[in-house]
C-alpha positions as CSV (number, residue, x, y, z in Angstrom):
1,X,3.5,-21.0,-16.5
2,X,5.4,-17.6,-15.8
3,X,3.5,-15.8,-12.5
4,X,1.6,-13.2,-13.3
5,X,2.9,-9.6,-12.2
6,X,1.3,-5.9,-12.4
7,X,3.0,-5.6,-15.7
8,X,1.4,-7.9,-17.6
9,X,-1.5,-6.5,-20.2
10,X,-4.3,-9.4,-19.2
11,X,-4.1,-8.8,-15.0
12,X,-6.9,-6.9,-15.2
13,X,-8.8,-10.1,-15.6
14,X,-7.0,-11.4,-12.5
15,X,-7.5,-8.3,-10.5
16,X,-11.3,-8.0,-11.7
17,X,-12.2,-11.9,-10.5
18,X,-9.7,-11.5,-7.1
19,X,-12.2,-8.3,-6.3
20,X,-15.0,-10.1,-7.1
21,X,-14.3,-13.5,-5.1
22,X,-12.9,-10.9,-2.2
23,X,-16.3,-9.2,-2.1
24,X,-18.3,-12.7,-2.6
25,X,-19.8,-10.8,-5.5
26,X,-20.7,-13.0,-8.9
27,X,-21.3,-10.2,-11.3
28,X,-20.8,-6.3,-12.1
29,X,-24.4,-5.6,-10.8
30,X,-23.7,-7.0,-7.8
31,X,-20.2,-5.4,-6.9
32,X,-21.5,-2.3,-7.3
33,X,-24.4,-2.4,-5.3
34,X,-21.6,-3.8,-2.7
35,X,-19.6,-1.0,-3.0
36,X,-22.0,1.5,-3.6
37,X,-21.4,3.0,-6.7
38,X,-23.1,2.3,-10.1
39,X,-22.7,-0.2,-12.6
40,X,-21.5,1.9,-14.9
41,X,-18.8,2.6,-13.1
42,X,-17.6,-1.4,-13.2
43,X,-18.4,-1.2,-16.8
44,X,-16.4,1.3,-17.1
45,X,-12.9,-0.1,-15.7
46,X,-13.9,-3.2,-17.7
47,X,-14.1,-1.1,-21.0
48,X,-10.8,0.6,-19.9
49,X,-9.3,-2.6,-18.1
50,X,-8.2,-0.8,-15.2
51,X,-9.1,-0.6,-11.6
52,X,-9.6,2.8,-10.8
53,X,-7.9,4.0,-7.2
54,X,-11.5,5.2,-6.0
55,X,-12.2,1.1,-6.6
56,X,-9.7,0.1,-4.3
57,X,-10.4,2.1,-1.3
58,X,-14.1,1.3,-1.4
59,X,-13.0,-2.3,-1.2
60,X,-10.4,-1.6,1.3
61,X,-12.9,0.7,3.0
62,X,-16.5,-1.3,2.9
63,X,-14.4,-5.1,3.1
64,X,-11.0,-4.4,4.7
65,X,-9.4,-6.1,1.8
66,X,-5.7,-4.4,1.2
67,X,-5.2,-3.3,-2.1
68,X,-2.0,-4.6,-2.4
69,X,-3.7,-8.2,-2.1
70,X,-6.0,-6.9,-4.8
71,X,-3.7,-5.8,-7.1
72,X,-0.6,-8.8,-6.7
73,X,-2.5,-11.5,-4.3
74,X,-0.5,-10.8,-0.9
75,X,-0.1,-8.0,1.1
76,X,3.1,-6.4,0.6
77,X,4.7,-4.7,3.8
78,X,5.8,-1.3,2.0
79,X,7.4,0.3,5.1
80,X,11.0,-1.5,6.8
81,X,11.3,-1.2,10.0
C-alpha cells in the first residue's frame, strides 16, 4: 500500500482521526469543546474536508502537538542549520 502524502484527496480522513487521537477526543462535540470553538466549526472542515489553519494552531496552541505531525505524522525540521 503506497504511503499516504498531503496530496492525496482522502488525507483529510487521516488528518481528521490523527487530531482526534492527538487530542484524546472521540467525536466532533468533543474536539471542539477541547479546543474551544464550536461544533460547527468541525462540521464544517468535515463538509469542506479541510483542516482550517485557525485548527492547527489551537491544537498546537491548547496541546503542543506540531502541525506538521498533524498534517504528515512526523515533525518535519523546515529550517537547516
Amino acid at each position: 500500500m503506497a504511503k499516504k502524502t498531503h496530496e492525496n484527496i482522502d488525507d483529510f480522513d487521516v488528518i481528521y482521526e490523527r487530531i482526534l487521537e492527538s487530542t484524546c477526543t472521540e467525536n466532533q462535540k468533543k474536539l471542539s469543546e477541547a479546543l474551544g470553538i464550536s461544533q460547527s466549526a468541525i462540521s464544517d472542515a468535515k463538509r469542506k474536508r479541510a483542516i482550517s489553519s485557525e485548527i492547527l494552531i489551537l491544537v498546537f496552541d491548547k496541546f503542543n502537538i506540531s502541525p506538521n505531525y498533524i498534517r504528515y505524522g512526523r515533525d518535519i525540521c523546515s529550517v537547516k542549520l
